[in-house]
C-alpha positions in Angstrom: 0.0 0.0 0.0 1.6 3.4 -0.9 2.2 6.2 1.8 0.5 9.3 1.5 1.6 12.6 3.3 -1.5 15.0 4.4 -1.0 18.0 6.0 -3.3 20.1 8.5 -5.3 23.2 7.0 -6.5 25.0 9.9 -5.7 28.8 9.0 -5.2 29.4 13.0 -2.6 27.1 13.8 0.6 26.1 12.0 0.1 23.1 9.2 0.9 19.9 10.7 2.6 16.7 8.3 2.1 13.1 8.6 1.7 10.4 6.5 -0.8 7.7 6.5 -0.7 4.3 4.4 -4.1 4.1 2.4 -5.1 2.1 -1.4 -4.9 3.9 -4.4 -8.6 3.2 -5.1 -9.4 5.0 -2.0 -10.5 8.5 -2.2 -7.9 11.4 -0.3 -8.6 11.7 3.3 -10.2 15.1 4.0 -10.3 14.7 8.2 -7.8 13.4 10.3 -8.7 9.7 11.6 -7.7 10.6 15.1 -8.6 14.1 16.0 -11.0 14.8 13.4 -8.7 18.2 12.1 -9.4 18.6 8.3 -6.4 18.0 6.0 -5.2 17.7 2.6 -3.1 15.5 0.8 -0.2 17.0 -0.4 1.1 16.3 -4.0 5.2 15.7 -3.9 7.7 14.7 -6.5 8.1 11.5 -4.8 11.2 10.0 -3.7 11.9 8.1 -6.8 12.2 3.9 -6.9 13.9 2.0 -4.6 14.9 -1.7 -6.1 15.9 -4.6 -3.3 18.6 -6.6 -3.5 22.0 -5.8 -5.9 21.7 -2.3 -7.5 22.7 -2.2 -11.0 26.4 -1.5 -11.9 27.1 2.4 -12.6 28.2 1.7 -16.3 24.9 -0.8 -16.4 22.5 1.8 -16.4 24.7 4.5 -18.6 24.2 1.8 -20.8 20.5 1.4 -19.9 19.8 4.7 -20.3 21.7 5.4 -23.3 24.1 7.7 -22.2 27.6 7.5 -22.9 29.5 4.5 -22.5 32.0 2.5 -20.3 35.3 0.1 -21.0 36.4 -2.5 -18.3 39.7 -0.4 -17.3 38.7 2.9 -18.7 36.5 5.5 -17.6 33.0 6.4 -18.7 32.1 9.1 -21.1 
């Protein structure tokens, strides 16, 4: 399930962040479950993907990506 960060949006007191773990096919949370305060979920430019286990080589995803390229020995350009 993905992690979603909402924020507070009382104009009298400072925003508050947390995140909460919902479904996509849920609809954005509009009061906090706890105390009821309404909130937003705030849009972000992520933090990219994470793989697990062995990351590619360096020169594997220059390769991958089509940029440049690498020798055993030499450097990368």
């Amino acid at each position: 399930m993905p992690t979603y960060v909402y924020e507070t949006t009382d104009e009298v007191k400072p925003a508050r962040r947390f995140e909460i773990q919902h479904s996509m096919k849920d609809e954005p949370l509009t009061k906090h479950p706890e105390t009821g305060e309404a909130i937003r979920r705030v849009i972000s430019g992520g933090y990219g993907y994470m793989a697990k286990g062995n990351a590619p080589r360096h020169a594997d995803m220059q390769r991958n990506m089509g940029g440049g390229s690498c020798r055993p020995g030499g450097g990368c350009h």
